[in-house]
OpenMM code with the backbone's topology and positions (N, CA, C; nanometers):
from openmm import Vec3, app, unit

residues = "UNK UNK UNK UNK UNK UNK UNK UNK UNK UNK UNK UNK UNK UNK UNK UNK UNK UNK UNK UNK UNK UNK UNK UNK UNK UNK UNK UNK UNK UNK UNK UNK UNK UNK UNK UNK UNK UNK UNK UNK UNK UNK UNK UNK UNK UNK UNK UNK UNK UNK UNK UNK UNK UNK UNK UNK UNK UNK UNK UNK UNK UNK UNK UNK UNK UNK UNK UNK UNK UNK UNK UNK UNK UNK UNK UNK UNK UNK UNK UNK UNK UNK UNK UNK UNK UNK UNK UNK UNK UNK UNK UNK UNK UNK UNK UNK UNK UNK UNK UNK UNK UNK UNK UNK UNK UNK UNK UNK UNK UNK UNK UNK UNK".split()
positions = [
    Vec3(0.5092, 2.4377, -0.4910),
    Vec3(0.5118, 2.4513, -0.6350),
    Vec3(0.4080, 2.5537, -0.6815),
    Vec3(0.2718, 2.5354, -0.6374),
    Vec3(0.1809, 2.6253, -0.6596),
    Vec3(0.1579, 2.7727, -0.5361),
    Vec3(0.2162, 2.7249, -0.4793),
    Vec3(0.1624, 2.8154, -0.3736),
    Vec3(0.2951, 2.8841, -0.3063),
    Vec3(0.2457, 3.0110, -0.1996),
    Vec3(0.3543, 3.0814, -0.1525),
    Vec3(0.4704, 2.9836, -0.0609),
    Vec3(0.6121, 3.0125, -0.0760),
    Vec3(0.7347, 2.9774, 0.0431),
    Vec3(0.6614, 3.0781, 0.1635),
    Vec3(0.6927, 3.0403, 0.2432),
    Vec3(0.6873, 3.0712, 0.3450),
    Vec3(0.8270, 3.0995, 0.4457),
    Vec3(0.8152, 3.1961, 0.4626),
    Vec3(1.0025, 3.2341, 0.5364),
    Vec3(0.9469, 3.2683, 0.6916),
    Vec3(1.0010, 3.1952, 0.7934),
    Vec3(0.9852, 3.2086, 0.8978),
    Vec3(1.0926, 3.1824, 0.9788),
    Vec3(1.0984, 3.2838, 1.1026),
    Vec3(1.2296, 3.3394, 1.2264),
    Vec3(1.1126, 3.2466, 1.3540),
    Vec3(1.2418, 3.1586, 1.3682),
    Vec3(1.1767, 3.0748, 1.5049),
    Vec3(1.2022, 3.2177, 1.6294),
    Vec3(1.0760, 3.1586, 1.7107),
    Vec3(1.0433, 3.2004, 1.8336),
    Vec3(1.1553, 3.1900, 1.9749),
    Vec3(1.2517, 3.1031, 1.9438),
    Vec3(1.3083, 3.0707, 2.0612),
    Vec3(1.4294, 3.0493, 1.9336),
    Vec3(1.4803, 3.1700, 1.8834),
    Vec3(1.5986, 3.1698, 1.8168),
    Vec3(1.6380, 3.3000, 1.7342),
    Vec3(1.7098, 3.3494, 1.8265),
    Vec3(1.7428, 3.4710, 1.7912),
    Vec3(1.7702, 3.5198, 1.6380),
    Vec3(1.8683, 3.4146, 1.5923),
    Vec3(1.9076, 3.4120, 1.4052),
    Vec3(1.8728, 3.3033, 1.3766),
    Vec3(1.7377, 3.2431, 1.4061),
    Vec3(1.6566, 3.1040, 1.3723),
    Vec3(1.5698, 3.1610, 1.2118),
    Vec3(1.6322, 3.2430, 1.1052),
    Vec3(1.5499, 3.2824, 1.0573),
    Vec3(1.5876, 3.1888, 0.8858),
    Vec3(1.4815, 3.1328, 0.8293),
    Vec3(1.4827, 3.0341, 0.7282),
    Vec3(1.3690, 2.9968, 0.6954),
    Vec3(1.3660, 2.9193, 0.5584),
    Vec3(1.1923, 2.8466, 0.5543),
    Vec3(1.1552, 2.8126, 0.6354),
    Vec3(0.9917, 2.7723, 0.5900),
    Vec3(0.9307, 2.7054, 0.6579),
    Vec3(1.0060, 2.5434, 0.6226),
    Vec3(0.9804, 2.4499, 0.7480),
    Vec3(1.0240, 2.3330, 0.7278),
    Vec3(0.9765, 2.2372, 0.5841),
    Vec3(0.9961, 2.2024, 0.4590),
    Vec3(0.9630, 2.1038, 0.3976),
    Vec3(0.8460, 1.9683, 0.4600),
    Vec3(0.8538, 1.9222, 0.5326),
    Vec3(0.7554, 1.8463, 0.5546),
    Vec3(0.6469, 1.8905, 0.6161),
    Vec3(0.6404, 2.0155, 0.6440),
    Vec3(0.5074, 2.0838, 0.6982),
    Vec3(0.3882, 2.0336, 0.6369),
    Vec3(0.4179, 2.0793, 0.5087),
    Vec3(0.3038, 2.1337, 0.4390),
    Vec3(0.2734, 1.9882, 0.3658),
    Vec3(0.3005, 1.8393, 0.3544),
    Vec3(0.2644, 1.7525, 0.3001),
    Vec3(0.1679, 1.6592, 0.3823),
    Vec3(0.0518, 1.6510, 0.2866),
    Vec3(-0.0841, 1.6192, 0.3467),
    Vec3(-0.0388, 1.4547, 0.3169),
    Vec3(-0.0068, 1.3986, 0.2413),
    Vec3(0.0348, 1.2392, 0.2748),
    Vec3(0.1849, 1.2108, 0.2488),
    Vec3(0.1690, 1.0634, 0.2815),
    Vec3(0.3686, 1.0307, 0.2284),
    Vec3(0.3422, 0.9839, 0.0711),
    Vec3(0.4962, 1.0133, 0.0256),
    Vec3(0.4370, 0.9618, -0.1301),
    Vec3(0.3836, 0.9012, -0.1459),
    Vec3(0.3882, 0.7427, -0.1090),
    Vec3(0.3337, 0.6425, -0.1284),
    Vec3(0.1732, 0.6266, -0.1185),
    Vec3(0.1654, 0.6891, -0.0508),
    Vec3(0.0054, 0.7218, -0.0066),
    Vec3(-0.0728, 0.8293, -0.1254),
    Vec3(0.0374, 0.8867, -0.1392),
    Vec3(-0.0271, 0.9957, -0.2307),
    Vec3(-0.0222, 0.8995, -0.3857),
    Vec3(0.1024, 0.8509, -0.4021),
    Vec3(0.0800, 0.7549, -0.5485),
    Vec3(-0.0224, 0.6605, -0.5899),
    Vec3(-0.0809, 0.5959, -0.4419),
    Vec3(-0.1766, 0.4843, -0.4290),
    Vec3(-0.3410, 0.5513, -0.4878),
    Vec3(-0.3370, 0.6731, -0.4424),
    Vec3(-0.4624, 0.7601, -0.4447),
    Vec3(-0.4826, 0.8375, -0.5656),
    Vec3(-0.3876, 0.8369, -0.6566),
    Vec3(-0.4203, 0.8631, -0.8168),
    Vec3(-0.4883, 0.7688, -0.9159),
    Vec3(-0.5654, 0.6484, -0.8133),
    Vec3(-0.5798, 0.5700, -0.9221),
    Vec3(-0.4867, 0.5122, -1.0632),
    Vec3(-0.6155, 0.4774, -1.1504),
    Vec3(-0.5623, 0.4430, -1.2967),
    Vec3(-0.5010, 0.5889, -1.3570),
    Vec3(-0.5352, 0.6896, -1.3142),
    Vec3(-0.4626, 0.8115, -1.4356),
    Vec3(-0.2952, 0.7910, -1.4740),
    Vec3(-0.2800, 0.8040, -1.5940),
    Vec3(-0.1140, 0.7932, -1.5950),
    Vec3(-0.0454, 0.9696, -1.5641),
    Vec3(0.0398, 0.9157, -1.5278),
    Vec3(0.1670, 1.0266, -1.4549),
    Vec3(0.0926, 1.1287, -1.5389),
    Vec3(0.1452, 1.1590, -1.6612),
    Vec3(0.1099, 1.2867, -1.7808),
    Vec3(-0.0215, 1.3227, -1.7598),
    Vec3(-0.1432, 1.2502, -1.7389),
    Vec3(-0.2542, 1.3030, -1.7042),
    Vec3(-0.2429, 1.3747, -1.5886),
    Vec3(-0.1696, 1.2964, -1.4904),
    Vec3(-0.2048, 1.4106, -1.3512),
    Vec3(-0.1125, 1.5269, -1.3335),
    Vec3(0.0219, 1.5391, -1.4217),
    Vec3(0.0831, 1.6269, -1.4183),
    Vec3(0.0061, 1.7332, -1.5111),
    Vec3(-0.0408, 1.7285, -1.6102),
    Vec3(-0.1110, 1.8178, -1.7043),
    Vec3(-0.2109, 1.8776, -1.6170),
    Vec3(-0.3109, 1.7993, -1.5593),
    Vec3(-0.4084, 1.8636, -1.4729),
    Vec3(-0.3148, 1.9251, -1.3455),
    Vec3(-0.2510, 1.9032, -1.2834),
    Vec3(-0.1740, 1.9600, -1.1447),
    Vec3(-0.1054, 2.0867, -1.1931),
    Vec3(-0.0617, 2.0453, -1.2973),
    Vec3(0.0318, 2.2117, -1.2813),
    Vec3(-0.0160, 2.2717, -1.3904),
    Vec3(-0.1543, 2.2844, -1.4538),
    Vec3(-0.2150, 2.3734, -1.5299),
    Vec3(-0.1363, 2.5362, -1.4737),
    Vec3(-0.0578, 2.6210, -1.5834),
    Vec3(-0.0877, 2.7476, -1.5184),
    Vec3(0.0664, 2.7566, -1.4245),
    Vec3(0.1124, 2.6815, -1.4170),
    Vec3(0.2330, 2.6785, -1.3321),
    Vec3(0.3828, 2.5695, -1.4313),
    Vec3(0.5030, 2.6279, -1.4315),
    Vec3(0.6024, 2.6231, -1.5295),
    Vec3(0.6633, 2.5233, -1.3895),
    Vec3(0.6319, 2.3923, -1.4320),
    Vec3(0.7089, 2.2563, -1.3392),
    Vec3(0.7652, 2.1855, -1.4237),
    Vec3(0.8867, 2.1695, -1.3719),
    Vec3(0.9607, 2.0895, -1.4229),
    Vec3(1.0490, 1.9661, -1.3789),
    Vec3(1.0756, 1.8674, -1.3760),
    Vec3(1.1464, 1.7791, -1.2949),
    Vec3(1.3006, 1.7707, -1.3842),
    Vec3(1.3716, 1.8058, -1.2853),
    Vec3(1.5364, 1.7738, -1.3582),
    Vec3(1.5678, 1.6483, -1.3888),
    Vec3(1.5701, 1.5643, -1.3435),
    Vec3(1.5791, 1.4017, -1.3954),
    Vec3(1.5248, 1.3657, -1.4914),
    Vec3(1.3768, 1.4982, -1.5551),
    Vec3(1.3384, 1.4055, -1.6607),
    Vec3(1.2290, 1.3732, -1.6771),
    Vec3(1.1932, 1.2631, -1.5616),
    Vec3(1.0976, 1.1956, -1.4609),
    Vec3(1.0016, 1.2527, -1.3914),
    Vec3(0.8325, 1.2537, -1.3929),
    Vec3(0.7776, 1.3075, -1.3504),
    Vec3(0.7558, 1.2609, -1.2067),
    Vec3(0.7771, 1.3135, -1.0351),
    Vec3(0.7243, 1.2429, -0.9693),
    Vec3(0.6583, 1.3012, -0.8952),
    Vec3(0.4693, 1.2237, -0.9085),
    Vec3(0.3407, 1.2488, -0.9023),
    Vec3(0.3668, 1.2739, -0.7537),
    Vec3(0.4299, 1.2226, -0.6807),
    Vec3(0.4266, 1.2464, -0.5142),
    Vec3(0.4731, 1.3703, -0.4964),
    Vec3(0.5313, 1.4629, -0.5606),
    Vec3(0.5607, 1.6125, -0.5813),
    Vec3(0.4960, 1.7036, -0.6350),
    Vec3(0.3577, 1.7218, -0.6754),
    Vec3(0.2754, 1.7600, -0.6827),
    Vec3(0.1687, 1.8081, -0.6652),
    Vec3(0.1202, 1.9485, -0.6816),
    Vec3(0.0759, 2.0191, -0.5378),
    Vec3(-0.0327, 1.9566, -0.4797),
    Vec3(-0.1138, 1.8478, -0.5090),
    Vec3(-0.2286, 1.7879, -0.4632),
    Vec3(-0.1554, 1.7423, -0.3437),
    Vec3(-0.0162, 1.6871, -0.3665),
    Vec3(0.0392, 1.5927, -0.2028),
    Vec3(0.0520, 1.7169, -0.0948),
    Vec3(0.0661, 1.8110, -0.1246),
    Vec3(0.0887, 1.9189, -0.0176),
    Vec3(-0.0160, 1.9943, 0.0165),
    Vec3(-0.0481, 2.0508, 0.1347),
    Vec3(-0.1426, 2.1551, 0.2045),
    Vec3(-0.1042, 2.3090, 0.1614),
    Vec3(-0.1950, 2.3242, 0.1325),
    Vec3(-0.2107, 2.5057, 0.0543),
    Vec3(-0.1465, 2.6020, 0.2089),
    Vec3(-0.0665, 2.6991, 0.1313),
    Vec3(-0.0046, 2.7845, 0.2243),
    Vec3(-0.1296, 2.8542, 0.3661),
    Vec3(-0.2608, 2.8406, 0.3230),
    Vec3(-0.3153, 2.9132, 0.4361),
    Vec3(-0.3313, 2.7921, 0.5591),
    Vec3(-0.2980, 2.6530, 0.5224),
    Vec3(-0.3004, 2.5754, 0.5986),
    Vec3(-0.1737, 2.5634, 0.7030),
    Vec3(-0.0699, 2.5678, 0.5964),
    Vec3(0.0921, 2.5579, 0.6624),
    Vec3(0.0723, 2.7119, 0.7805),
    Vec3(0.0178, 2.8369, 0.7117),
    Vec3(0.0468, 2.9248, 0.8249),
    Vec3(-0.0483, 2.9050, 0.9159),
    Vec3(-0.1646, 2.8643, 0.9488),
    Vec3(-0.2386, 2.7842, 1.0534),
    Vec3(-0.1833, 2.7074, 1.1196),
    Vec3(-0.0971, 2.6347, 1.0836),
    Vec3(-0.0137, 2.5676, 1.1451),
    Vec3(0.0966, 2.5923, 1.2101),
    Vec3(0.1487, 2.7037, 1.1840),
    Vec3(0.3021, 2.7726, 1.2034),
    Vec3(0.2299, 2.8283, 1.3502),
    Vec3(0.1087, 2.8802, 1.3442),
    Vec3(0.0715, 2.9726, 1.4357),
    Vec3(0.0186, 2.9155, 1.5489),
    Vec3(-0.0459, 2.7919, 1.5286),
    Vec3(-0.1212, 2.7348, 1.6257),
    Vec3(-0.0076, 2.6596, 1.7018),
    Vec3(0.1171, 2.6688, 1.6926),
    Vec3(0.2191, 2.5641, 1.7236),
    Vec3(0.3167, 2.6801, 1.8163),
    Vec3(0.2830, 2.7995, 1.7433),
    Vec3(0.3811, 2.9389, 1.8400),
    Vec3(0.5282, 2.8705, 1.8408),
    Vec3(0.5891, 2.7840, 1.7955),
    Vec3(0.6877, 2.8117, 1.7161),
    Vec3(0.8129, 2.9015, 1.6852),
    Vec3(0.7124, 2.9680, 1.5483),
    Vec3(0.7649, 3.0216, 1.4464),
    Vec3(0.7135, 3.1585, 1.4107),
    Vec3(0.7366, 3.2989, 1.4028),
    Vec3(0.6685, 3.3893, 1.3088),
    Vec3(0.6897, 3.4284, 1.1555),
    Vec3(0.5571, 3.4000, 1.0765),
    Vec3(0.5936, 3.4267, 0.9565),
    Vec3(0.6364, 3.5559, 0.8984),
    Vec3(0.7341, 3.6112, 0.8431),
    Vec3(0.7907, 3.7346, 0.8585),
    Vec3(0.8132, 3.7630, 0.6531),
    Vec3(0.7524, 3.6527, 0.5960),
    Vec3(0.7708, 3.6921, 0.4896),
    Vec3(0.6975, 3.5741, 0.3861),
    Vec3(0.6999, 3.6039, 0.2648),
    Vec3(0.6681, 3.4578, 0.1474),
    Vec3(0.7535, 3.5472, 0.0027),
    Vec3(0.7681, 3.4322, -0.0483),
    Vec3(0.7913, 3.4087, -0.2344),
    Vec3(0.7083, 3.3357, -0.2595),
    Vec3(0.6626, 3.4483, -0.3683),
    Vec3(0.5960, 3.3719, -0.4890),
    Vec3(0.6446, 3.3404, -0.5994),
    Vec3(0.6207, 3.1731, -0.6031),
    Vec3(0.6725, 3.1044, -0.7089),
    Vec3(0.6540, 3.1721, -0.7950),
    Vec3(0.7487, 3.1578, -0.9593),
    Vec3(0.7064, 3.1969, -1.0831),
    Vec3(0.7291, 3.0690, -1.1518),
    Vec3(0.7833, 2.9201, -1.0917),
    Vec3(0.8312, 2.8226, -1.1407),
    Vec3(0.9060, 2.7417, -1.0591),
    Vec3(0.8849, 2.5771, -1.0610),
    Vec3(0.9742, 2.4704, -0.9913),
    Vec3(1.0454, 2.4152, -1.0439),
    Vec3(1.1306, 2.3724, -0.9943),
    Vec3(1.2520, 2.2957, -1.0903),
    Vec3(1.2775, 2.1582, -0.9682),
    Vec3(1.1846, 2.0531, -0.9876),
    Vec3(1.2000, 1.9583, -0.8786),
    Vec3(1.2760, 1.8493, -0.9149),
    Vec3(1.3475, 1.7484, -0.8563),
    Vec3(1.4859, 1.6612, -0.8358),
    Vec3(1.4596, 1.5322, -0.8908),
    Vec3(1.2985, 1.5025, -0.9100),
    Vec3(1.2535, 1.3831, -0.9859),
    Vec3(1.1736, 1.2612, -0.9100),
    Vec3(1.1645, 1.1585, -0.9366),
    Vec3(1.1346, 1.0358, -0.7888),
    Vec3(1.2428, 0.9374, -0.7943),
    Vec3(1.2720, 0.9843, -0.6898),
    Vec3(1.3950, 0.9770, -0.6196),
    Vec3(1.4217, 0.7629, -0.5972),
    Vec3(1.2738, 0.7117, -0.6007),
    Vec3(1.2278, 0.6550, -0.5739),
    Vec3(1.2983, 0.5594, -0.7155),
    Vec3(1.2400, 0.5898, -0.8277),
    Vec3(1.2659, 0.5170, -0.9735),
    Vec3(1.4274, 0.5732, -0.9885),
    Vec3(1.4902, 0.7071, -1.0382),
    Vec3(1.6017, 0.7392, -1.0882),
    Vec3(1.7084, 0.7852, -1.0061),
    Vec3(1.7228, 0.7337, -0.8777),
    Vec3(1.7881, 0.8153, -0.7748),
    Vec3(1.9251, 0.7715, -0.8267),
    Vec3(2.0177, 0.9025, -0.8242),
    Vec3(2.1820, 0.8471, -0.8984),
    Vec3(2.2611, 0.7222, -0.7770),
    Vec3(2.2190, 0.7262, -0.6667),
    Vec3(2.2987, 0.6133, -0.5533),
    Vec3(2.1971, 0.4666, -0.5896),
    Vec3(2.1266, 0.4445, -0.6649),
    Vec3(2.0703, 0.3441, -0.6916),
    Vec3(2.1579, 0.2828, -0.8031),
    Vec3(2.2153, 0.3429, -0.9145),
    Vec3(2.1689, 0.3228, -1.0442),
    Vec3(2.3875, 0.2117, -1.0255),
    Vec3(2.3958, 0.1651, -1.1205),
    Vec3(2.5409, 0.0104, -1.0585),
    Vec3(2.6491, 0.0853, -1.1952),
] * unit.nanometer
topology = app.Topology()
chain = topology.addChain("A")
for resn in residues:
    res = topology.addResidue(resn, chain)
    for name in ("N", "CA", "C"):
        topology.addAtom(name, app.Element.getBySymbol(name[0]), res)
């Protein structure tokens, strides 16, 4: 959300070329990450988290486990890409804006009767 995509061509794949994996870069599981906001309500930590950055959740619904505090900053993910030999990073986007799916957790449409 805040930080660069990362586009990387696996090592042992000729047309292996795509993001970086989604769960790379997340430093806890939601739950872990929801437990560790304390008392702040949702709107407080979204106001402070995405100061400066145009986030939005499509559902509506803010969910705090999607938020760049739960994830590891891109110089970590490519530390990681590299120390693993893998993957070469061959490119990034920079966000100008997220448009994330909601918590999946409270409004998921296969929940709802």
């Amino acid at each position: 959300m805040a930080e660069p995509i990362l586009i990387v061509r696996g090592k042992h794949a000729a047309h292996g070329l795509g993001f970086s994996p989604h769960g790379a870069g997340r430093n806890f599981s939601r739950s872990q990450h929801k437990r560790m906001q304390g008392s702040r309500t949702n709107e407080e930590i979204f106001a402070e988290e995405t100061r400066g950055i145009d986030a939005r959740f499509f559902s509506g619904f803010t969910d705090i486990s999607e938020l760049p505090s739960a994830y590891k900053n891109a110089a970590a993910v490519r530390a990681q890409i590299e120390r693993s030999g893998l993957a070469e990073i061959i490119d990034e986007v920079l966000p100008n804006g997220c448009i994330m799916a909601g918590d999946w957790d409270a409004n998921a449409p296969w929940r709802r009767k």
